[in-house]
C-alpha positions as CSV (number, residue, x, y, z in Angstrom):
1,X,0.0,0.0,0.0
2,X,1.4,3.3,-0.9
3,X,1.1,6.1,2.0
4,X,-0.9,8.8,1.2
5,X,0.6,12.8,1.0
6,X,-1.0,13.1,4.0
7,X,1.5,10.4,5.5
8,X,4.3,10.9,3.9
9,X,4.4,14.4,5.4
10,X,3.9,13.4,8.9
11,X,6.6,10.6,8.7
12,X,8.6,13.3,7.7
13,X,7.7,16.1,10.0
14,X,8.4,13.1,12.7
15,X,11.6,12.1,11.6
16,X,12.9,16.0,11.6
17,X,12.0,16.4,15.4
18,X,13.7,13.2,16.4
19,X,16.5,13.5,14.8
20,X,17.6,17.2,15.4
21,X,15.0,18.3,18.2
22,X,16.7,17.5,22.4
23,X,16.1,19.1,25.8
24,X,17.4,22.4,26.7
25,X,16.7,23.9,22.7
26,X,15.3,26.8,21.0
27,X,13.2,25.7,18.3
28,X,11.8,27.4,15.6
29,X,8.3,25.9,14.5
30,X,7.1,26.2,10.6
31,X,4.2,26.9,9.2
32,X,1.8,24.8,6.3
33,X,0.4,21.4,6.0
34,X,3.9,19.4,6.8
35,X,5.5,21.7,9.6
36,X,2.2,21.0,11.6
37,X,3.6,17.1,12.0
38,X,6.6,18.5,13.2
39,X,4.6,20.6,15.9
40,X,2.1,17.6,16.7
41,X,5.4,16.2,17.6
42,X,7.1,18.6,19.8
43,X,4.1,18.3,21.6
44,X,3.8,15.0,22.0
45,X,6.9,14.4,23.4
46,X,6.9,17.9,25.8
47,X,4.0,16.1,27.3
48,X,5.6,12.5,27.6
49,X,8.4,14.1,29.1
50,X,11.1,12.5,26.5
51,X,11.6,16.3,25.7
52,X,12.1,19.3,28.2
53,X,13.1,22.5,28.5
54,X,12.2,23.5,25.1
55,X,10.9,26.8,23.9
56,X,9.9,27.5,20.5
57,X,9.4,29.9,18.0
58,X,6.1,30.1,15.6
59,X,6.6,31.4,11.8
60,X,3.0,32.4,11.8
61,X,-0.1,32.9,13.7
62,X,-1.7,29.7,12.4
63,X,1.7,27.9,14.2
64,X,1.2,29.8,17.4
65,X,-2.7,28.7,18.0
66,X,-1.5,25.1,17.4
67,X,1.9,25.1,19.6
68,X,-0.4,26.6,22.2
69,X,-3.0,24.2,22.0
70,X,-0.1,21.4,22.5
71,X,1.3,23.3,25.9
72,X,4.5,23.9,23.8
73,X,6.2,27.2,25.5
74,X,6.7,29.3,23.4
75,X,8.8,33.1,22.9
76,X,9.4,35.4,19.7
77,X,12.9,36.5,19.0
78,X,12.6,39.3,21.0
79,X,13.8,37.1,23.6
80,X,15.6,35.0,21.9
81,X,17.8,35.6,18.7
82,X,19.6,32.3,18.6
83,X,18.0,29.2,17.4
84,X,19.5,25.8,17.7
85,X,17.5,24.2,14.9
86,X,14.4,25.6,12.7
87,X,12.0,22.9,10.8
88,X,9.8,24.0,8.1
89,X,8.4,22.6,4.6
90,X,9.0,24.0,1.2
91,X,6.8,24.3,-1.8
92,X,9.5,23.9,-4.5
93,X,13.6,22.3,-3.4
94,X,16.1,22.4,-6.6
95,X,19.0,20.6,-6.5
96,X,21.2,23.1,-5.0
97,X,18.9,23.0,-2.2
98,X,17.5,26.7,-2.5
99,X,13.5,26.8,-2.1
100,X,11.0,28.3,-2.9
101,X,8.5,29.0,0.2
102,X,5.5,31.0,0.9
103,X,2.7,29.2,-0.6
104,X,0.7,29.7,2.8
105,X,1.7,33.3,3.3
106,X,4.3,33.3,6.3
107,X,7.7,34.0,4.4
108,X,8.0,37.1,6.0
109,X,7.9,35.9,9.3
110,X,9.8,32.0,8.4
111,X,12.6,33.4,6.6
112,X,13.2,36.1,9.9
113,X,12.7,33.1,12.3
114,X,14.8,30.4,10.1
115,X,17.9,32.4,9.1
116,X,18.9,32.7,12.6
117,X,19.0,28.9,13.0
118,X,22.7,27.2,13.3
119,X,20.6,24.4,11.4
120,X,17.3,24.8,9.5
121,X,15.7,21.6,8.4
122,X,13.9,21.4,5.4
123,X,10.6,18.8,5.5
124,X,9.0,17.7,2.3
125,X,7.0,15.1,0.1
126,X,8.8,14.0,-3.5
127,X,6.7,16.0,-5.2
128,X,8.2,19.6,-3.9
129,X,12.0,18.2,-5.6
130,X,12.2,20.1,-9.3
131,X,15.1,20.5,-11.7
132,X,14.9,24.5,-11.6
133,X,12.7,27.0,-9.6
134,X,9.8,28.8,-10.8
135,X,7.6,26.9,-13.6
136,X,6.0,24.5,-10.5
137,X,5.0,26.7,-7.6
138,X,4.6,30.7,-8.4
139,X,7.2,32.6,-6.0
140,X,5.5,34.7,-3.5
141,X,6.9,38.5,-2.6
142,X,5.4,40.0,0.2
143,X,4.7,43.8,-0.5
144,X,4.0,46.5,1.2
145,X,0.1,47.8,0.7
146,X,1.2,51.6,-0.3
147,X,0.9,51.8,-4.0
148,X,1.1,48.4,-4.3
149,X,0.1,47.9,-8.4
150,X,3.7,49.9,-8.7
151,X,5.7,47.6,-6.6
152,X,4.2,44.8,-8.5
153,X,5.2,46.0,-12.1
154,X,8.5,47.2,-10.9
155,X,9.0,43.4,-9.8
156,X,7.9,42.0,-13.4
157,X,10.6,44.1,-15.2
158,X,13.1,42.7,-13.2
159,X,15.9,41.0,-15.2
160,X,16.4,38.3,-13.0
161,X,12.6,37.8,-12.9
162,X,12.2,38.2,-16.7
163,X,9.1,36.5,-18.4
164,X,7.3,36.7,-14.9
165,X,3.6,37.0,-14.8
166,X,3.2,38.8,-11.1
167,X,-0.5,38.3,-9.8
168,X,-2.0,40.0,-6.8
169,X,-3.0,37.3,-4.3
170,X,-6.6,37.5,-3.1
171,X,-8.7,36.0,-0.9
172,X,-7.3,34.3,2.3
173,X,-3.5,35.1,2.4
174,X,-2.3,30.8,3.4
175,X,-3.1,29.7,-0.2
176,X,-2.3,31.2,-3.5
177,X,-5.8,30.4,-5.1
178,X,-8.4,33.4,-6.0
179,X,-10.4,32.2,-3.4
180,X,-12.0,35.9,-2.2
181,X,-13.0,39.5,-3.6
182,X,-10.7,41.3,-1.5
183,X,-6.8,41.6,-1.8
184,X,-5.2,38.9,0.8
185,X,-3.4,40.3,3.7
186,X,-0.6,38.5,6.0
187,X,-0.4,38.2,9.6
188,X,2.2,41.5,8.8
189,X,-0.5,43.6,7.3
190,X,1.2,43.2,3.8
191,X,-0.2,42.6,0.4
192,X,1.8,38.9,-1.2
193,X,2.6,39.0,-5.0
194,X,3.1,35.7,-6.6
195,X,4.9,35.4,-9.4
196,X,4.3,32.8,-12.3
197,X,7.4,31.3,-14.5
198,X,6.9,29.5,-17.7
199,X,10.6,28.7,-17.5
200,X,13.4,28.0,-14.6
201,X,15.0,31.2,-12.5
202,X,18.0,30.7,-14.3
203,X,20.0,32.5,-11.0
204,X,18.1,32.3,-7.9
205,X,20.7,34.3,-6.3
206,X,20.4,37.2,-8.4
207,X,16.2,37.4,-8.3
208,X,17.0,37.1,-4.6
209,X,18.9,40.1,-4.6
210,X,16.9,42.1,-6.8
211,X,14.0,41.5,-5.6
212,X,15.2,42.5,-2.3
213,X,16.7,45.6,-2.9
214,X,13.3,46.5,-4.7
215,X,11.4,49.5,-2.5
216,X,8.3,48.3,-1.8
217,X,9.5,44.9,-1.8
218,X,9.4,43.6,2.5
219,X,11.0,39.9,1.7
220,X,10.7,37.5,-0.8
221,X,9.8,33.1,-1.0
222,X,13.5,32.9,-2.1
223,X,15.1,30.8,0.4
224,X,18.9,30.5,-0.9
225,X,22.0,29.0,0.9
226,X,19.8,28.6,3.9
227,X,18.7,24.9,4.4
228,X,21.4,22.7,6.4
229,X,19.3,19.5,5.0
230,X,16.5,18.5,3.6
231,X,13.9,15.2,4.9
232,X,12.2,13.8,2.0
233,X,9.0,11.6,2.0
234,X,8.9,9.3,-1.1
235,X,7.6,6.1,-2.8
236,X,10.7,4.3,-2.0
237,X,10.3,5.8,1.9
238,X,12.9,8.7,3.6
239,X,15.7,10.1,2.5
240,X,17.9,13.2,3.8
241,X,19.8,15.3,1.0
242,X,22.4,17.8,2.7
243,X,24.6,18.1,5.4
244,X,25.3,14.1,7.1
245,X,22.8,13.1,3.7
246,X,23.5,11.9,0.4
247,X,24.1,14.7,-2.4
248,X,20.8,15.6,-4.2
249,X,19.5,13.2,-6.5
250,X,16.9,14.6,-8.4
């Protein structure tokens, strides 16, 4: 019997706590459908007592309500800039292990929390691994709402980002559908563009930068240089690309 999505993701999001998750750490806690296994199990084993100690750090507002429903003490990085390990899933991985994240609308708030992680662990099903970034998830920018149809054409000239189609998101701001009338807003108050590629980003690195030195522009789903190792869920059952894994094989 093959396991469904739905499984795959939580052997994952189990597999990333056990491994890299002991007493005594600062945690940072993702946000989507397979960083919420990785929560459930924090909180399972705060309240077994196999884990203690442990404060964590939610990437979202959606992450918070959960932790807190688990008992999982939790802090912001107001207190605490230094995070032993960070676990979060990705909506696209290429080979060079950059990502693409943001699909549920907490990039702003992930990419703060995660880059000050000595190690953040990447948790996903087979189907997130692509050749090239862009053509199979849209990359999200997070924008500020002040002349906001500006900001998103200056993105779309971009010559790193060229042959983009940028698209306001609407709706609720944790899916990238056109699910709603109004323009979706994050838990930062922002407006999110997502932008659609019919080919790869031929240099991450440079839509990264651009992108971020765009006014207008708060952060971007460009997560580059930043995951320590990625967990992958497949047919053929786990395995861990990065550092202490194999090189990646897709």
């Amino acid at each position: 019997m093959a396991l469904s999505q739905d499984e795959l993701k939580k052997l994952v999001g189990y597999k990333s706590v056990d491994d890299h998750v002991t007493s005594g750490m600062v945690v940072g806690l993702g946000t989507g459908s397979t960083a919420y296994y990785a929560v459930e199990r924090v909180g399972q084993k705060l309240a077994s007592g196999e884990l203690k100690d442990v404060i964590c750090i939610p990437t979202s507002e959606r992450t918070r309500e959960q932790a807190e429903s688990l008992n999982i003490p939790l802090c912001t990085l107001n207190e605490k800039s230094e995070l032993d390990v960070a676990i979060d899933g990705a909506d696209e991985v290429d080979p060079a292990l950059a990502l693409v994240k943001g699909g549920g609308g907490a990039l702003l708030r992930e990419k703060m929390v995660e880059v000050m992680a000595k190690k953040f662990v990447v948790i996903v099903d087979e189907s997130k691994l692509c050749k090239g970034l862009g053509p199979g998830f849209p990359l999200p920018v997070e924008i500020t709402p002040f002349c906001h149809m500006h900001t998103l054409r200056t993105i779309g000239k971009l010559p790193a980002l060229a042959g983009c189609e940028p698209i306001l998101r609407m709706g609720s701001s944790s899916n990238n559908k056109n699910d709603g009338d109004n323009i979706a807003v994050t838990d930062n108050g922002n407006y999110i563009v997502d932008l659609h590629f019919k080919t790869p980003l031929a240099d991450p690195v440079a839509a990264a930068n651009q992108l971020k030195n765009t006014v207008g522009v708060v952060d971007h789903g460009l997560f580059v240089g930043m995951a320590y190792q990625v967990i992958v869920a497949g047919s053929d059952g786990i395995r861990v690309a990065g550092t202490d894994g194999e090189k990646a094989w897709w």
